[in-house]
C-alpha positions, 0 to 999 in steps of 0.5 A: 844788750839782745839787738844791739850786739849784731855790730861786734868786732872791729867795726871800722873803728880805728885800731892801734897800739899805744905807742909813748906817752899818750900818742896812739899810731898803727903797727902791725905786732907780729909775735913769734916765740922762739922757744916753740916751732912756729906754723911757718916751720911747720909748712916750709918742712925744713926741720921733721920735727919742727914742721911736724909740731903744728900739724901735729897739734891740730893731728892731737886736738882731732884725735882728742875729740873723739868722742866729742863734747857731750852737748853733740853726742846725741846729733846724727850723721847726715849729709847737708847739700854742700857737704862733699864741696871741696874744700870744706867749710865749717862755718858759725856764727853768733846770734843775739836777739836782733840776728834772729830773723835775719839768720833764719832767713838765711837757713830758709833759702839755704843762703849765707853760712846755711851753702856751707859744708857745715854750719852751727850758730851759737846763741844765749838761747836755745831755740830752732832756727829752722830746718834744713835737709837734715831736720831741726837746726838747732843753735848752741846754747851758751852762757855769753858773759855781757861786754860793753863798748870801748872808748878808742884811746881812752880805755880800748883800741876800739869803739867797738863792743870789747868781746873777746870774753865772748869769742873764747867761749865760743871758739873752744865751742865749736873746737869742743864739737869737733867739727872743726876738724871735719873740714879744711876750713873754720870760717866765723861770720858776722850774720849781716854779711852777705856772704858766697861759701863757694867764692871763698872755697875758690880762693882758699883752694891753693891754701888747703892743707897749710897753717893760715889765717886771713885779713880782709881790711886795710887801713892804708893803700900800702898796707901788705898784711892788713887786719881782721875785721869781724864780718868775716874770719878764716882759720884753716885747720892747721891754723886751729890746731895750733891754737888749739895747742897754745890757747894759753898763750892767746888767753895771756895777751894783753886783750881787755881793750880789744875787739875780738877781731883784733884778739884773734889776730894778735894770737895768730901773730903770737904763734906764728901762723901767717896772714892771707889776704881777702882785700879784693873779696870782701866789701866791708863798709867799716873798713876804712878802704874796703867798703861800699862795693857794688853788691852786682859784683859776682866776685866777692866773697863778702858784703858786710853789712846788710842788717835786715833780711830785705836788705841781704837778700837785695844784695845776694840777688844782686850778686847772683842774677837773682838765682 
């Protein structure tokens, strides 16, 4: 599987629902169960006990994970050069065999996921990608299961690789190190997305401290809610402590046709958090109206995708002038 991997989630591949009979058409699901206290309530206050039940969560899920998981219990505390940036960022990421060069180009020139205010990368190997100012960055090792691609229409929403066995790990890994709980915001990259930590912090500002999730695709000009394509994630820590309090349920979707992307979506819908969107950031050319953008643009947040490390650099310094 190694290199071919870097090109997961939604892909720009057409996503639906199965609608009756064999006819396929686009719908947004939006799922909230009646039987628990949604994010939404949580944020409007409206009710003490209901707007405390997902803040709640995420208060509970820090508190269990002191100590944290015993793979991080020999790491040592210190201060990376964007640690104190407000608001913060943990940003991660899944390395396959052909992400090697391109993420340790990044953590090089401190680029990338390597601006935010903390950063990990997971990886079936065990091996440094680098250093930064602190040491060794060494990747999280796990055993990521093998996923194949999917037939849209046939037996997937998708065309794209169906790894959402793949992500579950990944996302109780890094809520298992606690870091999650650290800063404002988890953010899951792609490693081929030229990505500007501090743009994002800008937008995410007015959303600090409340239970959201972003979209960064539409499929139509109308589209108000839009999807998850994978270059990019958000969750903020509200939003992760709601999943953390009901990955059951997440677990329980009906997810084997899906991409990632689309799983991650479909469980934030299932428990209530709402959408945000990046429309305007983020230039993915696998989205069917966000793509193709001028990589001299100073103000998006992303630029997906860029797969070799000339080709990402290119575009960052495009992006910057060249600082």
């Amino acid at each position: 599987a190694g290199a071919a991997l870097t090109s997961r989630g939604g892909g720009g591949v057409l996503r639906g629902a199965a609608g009756a009979g064999a006819a396929l058409q686009f719908q947004e699901v939006k799922v909230v169960s009646k039987a628990e206290p949604s994010a939404d309530d949580a944020a409007e206050g409206d009710d003490e006990e209901e707007a405390a039940a997902p803040e709640a969560d995420a208060d509970k899920g820090e508190e269990e994970e002191k100590p944290k998981d015993p793979k991080h219990k020999d790491e040592k505390k210190c201060a990376r050069a964007h640690a104190k940036d407000s608001p913060g960022l943990f940003c991660w990421s899944v390395m396959y065999d052909g992400d090697i060069t391109l993420l340790q180009s990044q953590l090089k020139g401190r680029a990338g996921m390597f601006a935010c205010n903390d950063y990990a990368v997971i990886s079936e190997k065990d091996m440094v990608v680098g250093e930064d100012d602190c040491g060794e960055v060494r990747t999280w090792q796990e055993d990521l299961p093998a996923v194949n691609k999917g037939m849209y229409g046939v037996n997937a929403m998708t065309s794209s690789w169906l790894n959402v066995p793949v992500f579950m790990i990944c996302w109780k890994r890094v809520i298992d190190s606690g870091k999650v709980w650290e800063q404002d915001f988890t953010v899951k990259l792609d490693p081929d997305a030229v990505f500007f930590p501090d743009r994002l912090a800008g937008f995410l500002k007015e959303h600090k401290g409340k239970p959201i999730f972003t979209t960064d695709c539409r499929f139509w000009g109308g589209d108000q809610v839009g999807k998850i394509f994978g270059s990019i994630e958000v969750l903020s820590k509200r939003a992760v402590g709601a999943y953390k309090g009901n990955i059951e349920k997440c677990k329980n979707l009906g997810w084997q046709g899906w991409g990632e992307d689309m799983w991650l979506q479909e469980c934030m819908n299932a428990i209530g958090i709402k959408p945000v969107g990046l429309f305007d950031e983020v230039s993915d050319n696998t989205c069917p109206m966000g793509g193709f953008g001028d990589c001299a643009a100073g103000t998006k947040v992303v630029f997906h995708p860029r797969k070799d490390a000339g080709q990402w650099w290119d575009c960052w310094k495009q992006s910057t002038g060249g600082r």
